[in-house]
C-alpha positions in Angstrom: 23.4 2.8 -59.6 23.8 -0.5 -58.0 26.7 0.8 -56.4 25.8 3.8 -55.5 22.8 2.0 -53.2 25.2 0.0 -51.9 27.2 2.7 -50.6 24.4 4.4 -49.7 23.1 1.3 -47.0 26.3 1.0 -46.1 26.8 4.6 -44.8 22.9 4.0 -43.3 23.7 0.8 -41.5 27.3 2.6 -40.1 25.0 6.2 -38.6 22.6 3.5 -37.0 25.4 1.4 -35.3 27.1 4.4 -34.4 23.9 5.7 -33.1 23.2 2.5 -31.1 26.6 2.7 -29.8 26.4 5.9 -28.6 23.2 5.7 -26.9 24.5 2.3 -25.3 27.8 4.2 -24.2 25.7 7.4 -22.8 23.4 4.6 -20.5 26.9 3.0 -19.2 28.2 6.3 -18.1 28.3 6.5 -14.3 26.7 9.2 -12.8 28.3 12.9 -12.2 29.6 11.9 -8.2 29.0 15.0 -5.7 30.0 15.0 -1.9 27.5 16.6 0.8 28.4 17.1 4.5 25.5 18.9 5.4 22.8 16.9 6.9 20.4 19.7 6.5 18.8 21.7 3.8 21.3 21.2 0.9 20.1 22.5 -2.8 20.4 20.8 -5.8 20.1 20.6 -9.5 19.9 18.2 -11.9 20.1 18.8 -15.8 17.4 16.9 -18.4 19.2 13.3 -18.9 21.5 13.3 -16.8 22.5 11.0 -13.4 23.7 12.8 -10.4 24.6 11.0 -7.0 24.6 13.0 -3.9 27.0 11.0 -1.6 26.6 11.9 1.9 29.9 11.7 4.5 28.7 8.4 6.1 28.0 7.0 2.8 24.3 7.5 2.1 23.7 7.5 -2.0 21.2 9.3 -3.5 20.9 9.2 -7.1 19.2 11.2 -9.4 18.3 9.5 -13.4 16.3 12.4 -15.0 14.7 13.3 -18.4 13.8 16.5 -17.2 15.2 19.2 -15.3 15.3 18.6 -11.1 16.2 21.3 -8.7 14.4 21.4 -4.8 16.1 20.8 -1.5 17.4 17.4 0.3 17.7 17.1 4.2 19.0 13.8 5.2 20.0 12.0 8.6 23.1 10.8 7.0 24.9 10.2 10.6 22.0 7.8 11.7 21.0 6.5 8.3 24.7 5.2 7.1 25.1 3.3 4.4 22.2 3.1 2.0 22.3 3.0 -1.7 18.8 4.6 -3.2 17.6 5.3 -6.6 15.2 7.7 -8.1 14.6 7.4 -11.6 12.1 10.1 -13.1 9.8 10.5 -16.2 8.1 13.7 -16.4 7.0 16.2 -19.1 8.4 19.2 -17.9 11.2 20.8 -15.2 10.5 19.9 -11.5 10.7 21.0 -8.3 11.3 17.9 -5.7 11.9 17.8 -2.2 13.4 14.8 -0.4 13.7 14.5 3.5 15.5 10.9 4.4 15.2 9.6 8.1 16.3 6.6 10.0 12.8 6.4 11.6 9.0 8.7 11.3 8.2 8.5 15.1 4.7 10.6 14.2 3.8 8.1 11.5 4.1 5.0 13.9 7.6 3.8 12.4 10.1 2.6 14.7 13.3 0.9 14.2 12.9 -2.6 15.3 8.9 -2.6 15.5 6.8 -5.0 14.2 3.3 -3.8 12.9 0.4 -5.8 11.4 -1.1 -3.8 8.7 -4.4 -3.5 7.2 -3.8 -6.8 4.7 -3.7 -8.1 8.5 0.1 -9.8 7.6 2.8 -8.6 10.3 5.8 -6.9 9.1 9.3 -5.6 10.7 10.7 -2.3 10.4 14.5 -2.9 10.1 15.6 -0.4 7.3 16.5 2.4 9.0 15.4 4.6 5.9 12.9 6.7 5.4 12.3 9.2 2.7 9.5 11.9 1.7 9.5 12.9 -1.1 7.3 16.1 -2.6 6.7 16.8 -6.2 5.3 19.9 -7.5 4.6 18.3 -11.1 3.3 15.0 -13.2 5.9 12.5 -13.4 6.2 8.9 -12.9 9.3 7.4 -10.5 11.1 4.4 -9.5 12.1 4.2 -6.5 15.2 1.7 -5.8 16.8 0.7 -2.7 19.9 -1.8 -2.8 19.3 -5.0 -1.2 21.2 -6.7 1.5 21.0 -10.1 3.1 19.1 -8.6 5.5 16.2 -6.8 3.6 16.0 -8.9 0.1 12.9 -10.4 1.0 11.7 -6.5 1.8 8.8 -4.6 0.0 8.4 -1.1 -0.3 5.9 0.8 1.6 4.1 4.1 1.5 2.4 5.8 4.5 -1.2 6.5 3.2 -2.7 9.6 4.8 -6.2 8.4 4.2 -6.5 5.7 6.6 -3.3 6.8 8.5 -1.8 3.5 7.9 1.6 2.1 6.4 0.7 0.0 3.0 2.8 -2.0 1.2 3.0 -2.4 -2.9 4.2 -4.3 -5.7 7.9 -4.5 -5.3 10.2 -6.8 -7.5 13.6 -7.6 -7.1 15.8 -6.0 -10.1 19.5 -5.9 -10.4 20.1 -5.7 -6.9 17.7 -3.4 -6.0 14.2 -3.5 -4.3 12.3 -1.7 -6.9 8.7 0.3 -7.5 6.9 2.5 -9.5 4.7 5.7 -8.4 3.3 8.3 -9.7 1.9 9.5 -6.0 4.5 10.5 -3.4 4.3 10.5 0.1 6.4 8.8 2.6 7.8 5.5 1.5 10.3 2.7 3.1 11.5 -0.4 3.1 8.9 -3.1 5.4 10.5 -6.3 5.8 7.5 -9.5 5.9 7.1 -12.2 9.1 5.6 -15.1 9.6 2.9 -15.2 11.2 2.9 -17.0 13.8 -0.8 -17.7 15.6 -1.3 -21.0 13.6 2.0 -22.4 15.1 1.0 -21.7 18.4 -2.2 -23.1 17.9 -0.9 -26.0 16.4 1.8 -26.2 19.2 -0.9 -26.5 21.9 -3.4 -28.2 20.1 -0.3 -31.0 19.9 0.6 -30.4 23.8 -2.9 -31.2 24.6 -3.1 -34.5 22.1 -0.1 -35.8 24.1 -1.5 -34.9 27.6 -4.8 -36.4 26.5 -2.4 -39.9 25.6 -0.9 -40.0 28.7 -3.6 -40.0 30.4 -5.6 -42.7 29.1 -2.5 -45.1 29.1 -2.1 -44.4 32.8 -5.9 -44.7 33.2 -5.7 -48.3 31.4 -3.0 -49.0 33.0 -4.5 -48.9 36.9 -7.5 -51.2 35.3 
């Protein structure tokens, strides 16, 4: 009997390291690579746990990490966006139909490449990224959204466009793996928003010092013609 069990735990403890092997194996995989060269109106699928990466011709990476099915239709500014590497992981309970539209800029929503905006927090931030995406969801899941960072944008957070007080507003954003990172549930527009100083107190400070020194001067000289 005794070794009978033995066997037994032995052949349990093999199926589970061959299980977590496996799973470990499946996670490593990368994803299923597909080229696009059309900027406009391309329709996809992607299967239930599965990754897909839409390469576009200039180099533009979207990729799809599902546990549900994905089909809908991707326009993207490739040509002006370049090379970005983004991320969309989704959790949902059922197939879903998603839409994604990626632009360099969203003139009508106040984002320009190379603007600075101050925001309702009342902190200024630069608009750099040159990406852009909306995305529409027909379902209940909940996303990451993942841009790679650069020495440029590391310091970046992500922002959404919230069509309640018209505004851009940024959210928690964390640094993982390379990537700018987030979570939502809500889609809308979203981008990359990179922080500034701000930099009213310096100025302040700068004349407040300008004036101290003026002020020194001319008491010195004052004393001096007594």
């Amino acid at each position: 009997m005794r070794k009978i069990s033995k066997i037994t735990l032995g052949v349990f403890v093999f199926l589970m390291l061959f299980s977590i092997f496996n799973i470990t194996s499946a996670l490593a995989v990368d994803p299923t690579e597909i080229p696009v060269n059309d900027e406009t109106a391309y329709q996809y699928q992607v299967e239930a746990n599965s990754q897909v990466m839409f390469r576009y011709m200039t180099q533009t990476r979207l990729t799809f990490i599902t546990d549900v099915d994905i089909e809908g239709v991707i326009n993207c500014e490739a040509s002006k966006i370049g090379s970005k590497n983004f991320i969309i992981e989704v959790n949902g309970s059922g197939p879903l139909l998603m839409n994604m539209t990626c632009t360099e800029e969203q003139v009508q929503l106040g984002l320009m490449k190379g603007f600075t905006y101050r925001l309702r927090n009342r902190y200024r931030y630069l608009y750099e990224e040159g990406f852009c995406i909306q995305i529409q969801c027909n379902g209940t899941c909940v996303a990451k959204l993942k841009l790679q960072s650069n020495h440029r944008n590391q310091n970046g957070q992500w922002a959404r466009y919230n069509e309640q007080i018209k505004s851009w507003e940024t959210v928690a954003t964390t640094l993982e793996e390379g990537f700018l990172v987030t979570e939502t549930s809500g889609f809308s527009y979203w981008t990359i928003l990179i922080p500034q100083p701000d930099t009213t107190l310096i100025i302040v400070i700068s004349i407040g010092g300008i004036i101290g020194i003026i002020a020194l001067i001319t008491v010195l000289l004052l004393r001096k013609r007594k």
